[in-house]
C-alpha atoms as a printed R data frame, in Angstrom:
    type eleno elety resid chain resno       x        y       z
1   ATOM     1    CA   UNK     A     1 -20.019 -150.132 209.118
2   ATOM     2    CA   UNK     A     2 -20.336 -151.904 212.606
3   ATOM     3    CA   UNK     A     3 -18.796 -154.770 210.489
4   ATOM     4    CA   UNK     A     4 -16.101 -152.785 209.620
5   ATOM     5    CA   UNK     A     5 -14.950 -151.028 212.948
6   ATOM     6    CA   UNK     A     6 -15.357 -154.480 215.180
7   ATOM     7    CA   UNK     A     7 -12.611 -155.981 212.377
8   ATOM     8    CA   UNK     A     8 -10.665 -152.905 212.966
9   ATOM     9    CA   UNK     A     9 -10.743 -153.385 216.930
10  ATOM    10    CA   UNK     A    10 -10.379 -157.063 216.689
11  ATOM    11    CA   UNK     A    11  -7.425 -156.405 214.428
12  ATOM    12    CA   UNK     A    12  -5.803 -154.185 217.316
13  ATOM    13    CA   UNK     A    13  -6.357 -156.010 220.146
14  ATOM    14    CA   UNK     A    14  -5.042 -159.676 218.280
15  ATOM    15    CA   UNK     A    15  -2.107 -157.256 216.806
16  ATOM    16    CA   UNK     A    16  -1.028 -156.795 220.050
17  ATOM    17    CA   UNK     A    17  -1.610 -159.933 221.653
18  ATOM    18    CA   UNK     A    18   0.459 -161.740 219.262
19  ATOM    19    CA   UNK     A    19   3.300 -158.632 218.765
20  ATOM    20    CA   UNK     A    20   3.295 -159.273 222.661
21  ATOM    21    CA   UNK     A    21   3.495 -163.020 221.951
22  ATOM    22    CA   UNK     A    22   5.946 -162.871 219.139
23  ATOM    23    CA   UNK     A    23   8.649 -160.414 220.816
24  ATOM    24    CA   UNK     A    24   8.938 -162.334 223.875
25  ATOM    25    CA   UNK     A    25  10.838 -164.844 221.326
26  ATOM    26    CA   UNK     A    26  13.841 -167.647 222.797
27  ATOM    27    CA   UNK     A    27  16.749 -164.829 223.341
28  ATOM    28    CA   UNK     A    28  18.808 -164.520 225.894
29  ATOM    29    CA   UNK     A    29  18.055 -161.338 227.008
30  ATOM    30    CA   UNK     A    30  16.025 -160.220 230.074
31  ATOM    31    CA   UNK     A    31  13.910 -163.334 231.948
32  ATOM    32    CA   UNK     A    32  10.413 -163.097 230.917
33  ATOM    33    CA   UNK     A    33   7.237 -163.483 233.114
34  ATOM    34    CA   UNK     A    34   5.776 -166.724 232.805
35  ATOM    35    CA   UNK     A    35   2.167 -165.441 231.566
36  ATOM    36    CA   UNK     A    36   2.073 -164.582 227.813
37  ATOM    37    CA   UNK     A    37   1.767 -160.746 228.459
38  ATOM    38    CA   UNK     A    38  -1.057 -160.381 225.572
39  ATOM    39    CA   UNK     A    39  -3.436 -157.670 226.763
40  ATOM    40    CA   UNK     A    40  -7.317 -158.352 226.962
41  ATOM    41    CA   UNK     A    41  -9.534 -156.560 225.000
42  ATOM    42    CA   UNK     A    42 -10.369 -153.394 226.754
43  ATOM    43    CA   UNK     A    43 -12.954 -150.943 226.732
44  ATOM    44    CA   UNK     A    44 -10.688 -148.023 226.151
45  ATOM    45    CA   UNK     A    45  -9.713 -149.681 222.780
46  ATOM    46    CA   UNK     A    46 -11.620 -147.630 219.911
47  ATOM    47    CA   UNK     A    47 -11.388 -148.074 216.021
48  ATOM    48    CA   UNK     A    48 -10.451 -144.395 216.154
49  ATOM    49    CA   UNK     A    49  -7.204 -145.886 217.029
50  ATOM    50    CA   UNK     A    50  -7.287 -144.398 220.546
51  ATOM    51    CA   UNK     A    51  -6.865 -146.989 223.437
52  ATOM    52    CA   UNK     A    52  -4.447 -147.567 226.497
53  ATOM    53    CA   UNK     A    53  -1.613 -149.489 226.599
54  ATOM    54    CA   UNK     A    54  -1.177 -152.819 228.842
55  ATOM    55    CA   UNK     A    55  -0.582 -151.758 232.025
56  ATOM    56    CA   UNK     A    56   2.836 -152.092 232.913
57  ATOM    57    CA   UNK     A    57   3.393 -154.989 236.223
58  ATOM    58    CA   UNK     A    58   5.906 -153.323 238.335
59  ATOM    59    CA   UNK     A    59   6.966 -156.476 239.922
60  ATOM    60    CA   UNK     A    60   8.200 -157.491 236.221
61  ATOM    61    CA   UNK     A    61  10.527 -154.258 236.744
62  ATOM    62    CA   UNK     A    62  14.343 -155.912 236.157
63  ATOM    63    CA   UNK     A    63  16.430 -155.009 238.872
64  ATOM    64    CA   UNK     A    64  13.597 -153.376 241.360
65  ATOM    65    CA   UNK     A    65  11.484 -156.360 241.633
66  ATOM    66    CA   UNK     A    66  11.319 -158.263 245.337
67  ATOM    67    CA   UNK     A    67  12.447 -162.001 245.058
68  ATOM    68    CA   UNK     A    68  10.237 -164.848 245.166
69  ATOM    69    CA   UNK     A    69   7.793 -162.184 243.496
70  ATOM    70    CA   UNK     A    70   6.111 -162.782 239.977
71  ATOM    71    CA   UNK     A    71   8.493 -161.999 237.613
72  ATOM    72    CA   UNK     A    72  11.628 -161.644 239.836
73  ATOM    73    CA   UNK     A    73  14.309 -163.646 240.663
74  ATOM    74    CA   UNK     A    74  12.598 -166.922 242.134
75  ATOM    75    CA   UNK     A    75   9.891 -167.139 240.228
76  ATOM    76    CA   UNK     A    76   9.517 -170.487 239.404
77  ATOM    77    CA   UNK     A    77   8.121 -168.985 235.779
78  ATOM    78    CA   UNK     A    78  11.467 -166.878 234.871
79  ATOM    79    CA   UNK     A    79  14.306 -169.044 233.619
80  ATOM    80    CA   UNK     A    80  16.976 -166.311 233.784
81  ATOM    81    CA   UNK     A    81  18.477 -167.655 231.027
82  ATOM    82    CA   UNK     A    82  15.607 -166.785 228.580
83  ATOM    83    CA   UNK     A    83  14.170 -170.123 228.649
84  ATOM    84    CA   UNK     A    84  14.518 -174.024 229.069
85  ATOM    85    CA   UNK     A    85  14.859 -174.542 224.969
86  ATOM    86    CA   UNK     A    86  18.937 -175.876 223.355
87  ATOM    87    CA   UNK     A    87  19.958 -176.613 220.739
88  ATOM    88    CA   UNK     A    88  18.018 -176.869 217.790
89  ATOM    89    CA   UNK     A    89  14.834 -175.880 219.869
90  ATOM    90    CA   UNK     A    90  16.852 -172.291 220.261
91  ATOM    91    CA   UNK     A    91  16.171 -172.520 216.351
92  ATOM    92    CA   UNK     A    92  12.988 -173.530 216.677
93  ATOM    93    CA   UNK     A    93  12.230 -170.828 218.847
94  ATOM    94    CA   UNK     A    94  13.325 -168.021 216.643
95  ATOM    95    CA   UNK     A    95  11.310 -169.567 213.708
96  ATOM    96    CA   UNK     A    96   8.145 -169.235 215.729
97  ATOM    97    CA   UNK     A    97   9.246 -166.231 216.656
98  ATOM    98    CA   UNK     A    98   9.278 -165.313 213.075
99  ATOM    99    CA   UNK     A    99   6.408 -166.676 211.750
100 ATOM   100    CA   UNK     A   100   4.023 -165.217 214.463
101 ATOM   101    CA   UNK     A   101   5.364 -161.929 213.600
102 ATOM   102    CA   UNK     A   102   4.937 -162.222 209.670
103 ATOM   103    CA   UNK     A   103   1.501 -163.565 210.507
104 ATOM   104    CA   UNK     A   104   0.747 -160.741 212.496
105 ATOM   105    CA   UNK     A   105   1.447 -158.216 209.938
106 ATOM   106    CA   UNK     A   106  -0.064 -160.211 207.484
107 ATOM   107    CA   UNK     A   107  -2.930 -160.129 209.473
108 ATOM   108    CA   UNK     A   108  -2.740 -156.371 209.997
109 ATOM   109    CA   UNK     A   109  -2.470 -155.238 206.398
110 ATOM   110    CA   UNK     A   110  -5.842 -157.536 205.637
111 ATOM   111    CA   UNK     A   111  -7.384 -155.712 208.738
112 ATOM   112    CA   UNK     A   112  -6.211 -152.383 207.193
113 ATOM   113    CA   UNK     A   113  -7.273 -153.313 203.426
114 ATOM   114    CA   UNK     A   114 -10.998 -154.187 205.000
115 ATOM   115    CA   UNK     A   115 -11.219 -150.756 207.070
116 ATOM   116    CA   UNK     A   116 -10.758 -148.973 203.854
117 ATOM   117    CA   UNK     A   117 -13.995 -150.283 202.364
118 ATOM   118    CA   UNK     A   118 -12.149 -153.451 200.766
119 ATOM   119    CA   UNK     A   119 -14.488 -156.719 199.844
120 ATOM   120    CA   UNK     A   120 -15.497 -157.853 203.290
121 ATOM   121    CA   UNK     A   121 -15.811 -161.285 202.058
122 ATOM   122    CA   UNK     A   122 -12.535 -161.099 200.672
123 ATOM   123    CA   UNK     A   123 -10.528 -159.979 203.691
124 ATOM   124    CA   UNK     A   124 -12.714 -163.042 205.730
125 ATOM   125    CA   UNK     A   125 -11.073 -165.502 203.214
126 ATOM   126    CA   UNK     A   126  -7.594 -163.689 203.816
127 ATOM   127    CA   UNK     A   127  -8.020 -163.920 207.542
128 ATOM   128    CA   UNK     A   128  -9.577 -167.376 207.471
129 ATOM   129    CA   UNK     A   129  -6.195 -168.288 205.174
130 ATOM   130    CA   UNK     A   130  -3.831 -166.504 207.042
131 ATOM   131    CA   UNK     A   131  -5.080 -168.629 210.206
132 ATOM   132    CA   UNK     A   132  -4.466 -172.080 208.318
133 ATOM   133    CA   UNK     A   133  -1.007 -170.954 207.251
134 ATOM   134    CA   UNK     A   134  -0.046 -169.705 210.752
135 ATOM   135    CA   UNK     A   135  -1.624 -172.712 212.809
136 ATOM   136    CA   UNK     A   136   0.323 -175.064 209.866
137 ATOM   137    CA   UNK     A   137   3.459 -173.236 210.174
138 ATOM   138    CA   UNK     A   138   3.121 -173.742 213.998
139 ATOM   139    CA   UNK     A   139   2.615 -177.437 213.099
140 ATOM   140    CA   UNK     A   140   5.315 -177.336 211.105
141 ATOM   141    CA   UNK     A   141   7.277 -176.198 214.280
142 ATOM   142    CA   UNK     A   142   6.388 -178.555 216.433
143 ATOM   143    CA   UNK     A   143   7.933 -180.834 214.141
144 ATOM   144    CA   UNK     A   144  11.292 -180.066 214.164
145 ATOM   145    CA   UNK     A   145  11.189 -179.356 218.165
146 ATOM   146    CA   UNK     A   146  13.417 -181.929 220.335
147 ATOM   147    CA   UNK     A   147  11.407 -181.077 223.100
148 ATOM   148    CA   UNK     A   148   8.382 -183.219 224.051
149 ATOM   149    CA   UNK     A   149   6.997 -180.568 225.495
150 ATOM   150    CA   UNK     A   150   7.826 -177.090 223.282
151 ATOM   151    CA   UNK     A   151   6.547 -179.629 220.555
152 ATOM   152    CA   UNK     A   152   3.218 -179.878 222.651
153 ATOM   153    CA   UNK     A   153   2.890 -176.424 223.442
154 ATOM   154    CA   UNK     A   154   3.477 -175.720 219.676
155 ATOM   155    CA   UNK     A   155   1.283 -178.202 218.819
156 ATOM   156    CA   UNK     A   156  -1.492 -176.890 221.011
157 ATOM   157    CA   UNK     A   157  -0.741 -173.263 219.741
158 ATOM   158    CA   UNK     A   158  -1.968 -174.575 216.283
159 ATOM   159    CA   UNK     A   159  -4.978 -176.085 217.675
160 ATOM   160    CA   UNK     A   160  -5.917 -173.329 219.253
161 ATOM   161    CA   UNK     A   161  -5.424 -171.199 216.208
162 ATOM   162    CA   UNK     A   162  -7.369 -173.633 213.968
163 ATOM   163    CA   UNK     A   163 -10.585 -173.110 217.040
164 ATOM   164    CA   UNK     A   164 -10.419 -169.729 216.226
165 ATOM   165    CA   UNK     A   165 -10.301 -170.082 212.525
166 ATOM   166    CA   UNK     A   166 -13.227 -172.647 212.846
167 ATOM   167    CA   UNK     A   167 -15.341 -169.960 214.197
168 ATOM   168    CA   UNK     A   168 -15.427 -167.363 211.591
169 ATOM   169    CA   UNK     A   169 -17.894 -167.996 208.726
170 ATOM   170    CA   UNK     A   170 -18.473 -164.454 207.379
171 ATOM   171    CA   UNK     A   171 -17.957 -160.836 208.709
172 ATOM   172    CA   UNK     A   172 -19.646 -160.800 211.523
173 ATOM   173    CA   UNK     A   173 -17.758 -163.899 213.088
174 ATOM   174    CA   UNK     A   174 -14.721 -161.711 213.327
175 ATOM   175    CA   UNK     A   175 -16.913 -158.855 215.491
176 ATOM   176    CA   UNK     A   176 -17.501 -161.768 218.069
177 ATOM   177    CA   UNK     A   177 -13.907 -163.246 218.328
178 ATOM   178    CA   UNK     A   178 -12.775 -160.357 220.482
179 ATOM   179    CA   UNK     A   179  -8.744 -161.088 220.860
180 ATOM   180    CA   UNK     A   180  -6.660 -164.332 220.332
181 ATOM   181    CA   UNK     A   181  -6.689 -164.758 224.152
182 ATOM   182    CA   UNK     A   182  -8.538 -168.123 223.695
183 ATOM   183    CA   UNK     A   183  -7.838 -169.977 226.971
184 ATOM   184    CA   UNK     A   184  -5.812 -172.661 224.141
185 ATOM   185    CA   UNK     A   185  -3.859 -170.271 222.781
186 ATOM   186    CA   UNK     A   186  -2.571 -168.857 226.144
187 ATOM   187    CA   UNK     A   187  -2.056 -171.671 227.380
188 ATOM   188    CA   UNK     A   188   0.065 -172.604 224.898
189 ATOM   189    CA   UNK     A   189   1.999 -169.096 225.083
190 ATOM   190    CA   UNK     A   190   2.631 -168.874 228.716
191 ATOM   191    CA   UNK     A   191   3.953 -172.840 227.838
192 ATOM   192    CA   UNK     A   192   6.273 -171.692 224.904
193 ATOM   193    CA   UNK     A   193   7.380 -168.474 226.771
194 ATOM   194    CA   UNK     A   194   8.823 -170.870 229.640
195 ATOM   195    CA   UNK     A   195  10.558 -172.548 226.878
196 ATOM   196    CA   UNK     A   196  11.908 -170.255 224.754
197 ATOM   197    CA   UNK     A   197  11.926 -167.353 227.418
């Protein structure tokens, strides 16, 4: 059961680390802080499905935020524009946009199907596949980026997704992994998010 309701936190806290990850996407909406905005695991997080949200930065606040503050006007991490990426690195941008999202429900449903007294094994194999198809898809990414460096930060997104997948050998792997905030992995997002806004 312990099993069970540290996959079902682990599966809420990575949901919204890479929901937070995968809307931030290359539009050209609203400038975007430069920090990947996924929310740490958190004590108020419960399987019970209660838990707080990420607290909100005010500075990040469009229009009310001072200049020269994080996440205003001057920051040397907003772009304005909703990131550094043209031409077909927009594209590129929107595809990773995609397939983080896709993953992430993927990801979800095998969380879900586990809570609900699936095969534990089973749903380790999903995850542990799920993780090869996203970090290859990311690979996959990287190489149709233009960009030396969104093709780097891509690049390193995969890696960072294959460290996590490296870890988990059986059910109990996935009570340890805690969130997707591996120090790789937002690394890479804060560098993709200054890319593709």
């Amino acid at each position: 059961m312990l099993a069970r309701t540290g996959l079902v936190l682990f599966a809420r806290v990575t949901l919204a680390a890479t929901l937070a990850f995968g809307l931030a996407g290359c539009g050209d909406d609203e400038p975007k802080r430069s920090g990947s905005g996924a929310p740490k695991a958190s004590a108020s997080a419960s399987a019970s499905g209660s838990g707080s949200a990420a607290p909100v930065d005010p500075s990040a606040t469009a229009g009310t935020a001072t200049p020269g503050a994080p996440g205003a006007p001057g920051d040397p991490g907003v772009t304005g524009e909703g990131g550094t990426a043209t031409g077909a690195d927009k594209q590129v941008c929107a595809d990773q946009e995609k397939l983080v999202a896709e993953s992430t429900r993927k990801f979800g449903e095998a969380v879900v199907q586990a809570s609900q007294g699936g095969n534990e094994q089973a749903t380790v194999n999903a995850v542990k596949t799920l993780f090869s198809e996203w970090a290859a898809g990311m690979r996959t990414q990287a190489g149709k980026a233009q960009s030396a460096e969104l093709k780097q930060a891509l690049t390193e997104y995969a890696q960072g997704l294959e460290k996590v997948n490296s870890q988990i050998n059986g059910v109990a792997d996935l009570d340890k992994l805690g969130d997707l905030n591996t120090s790789e992995i937002e690394a890479a997002t804060d560098k993709v998010l200054r890319i593709c806004g």
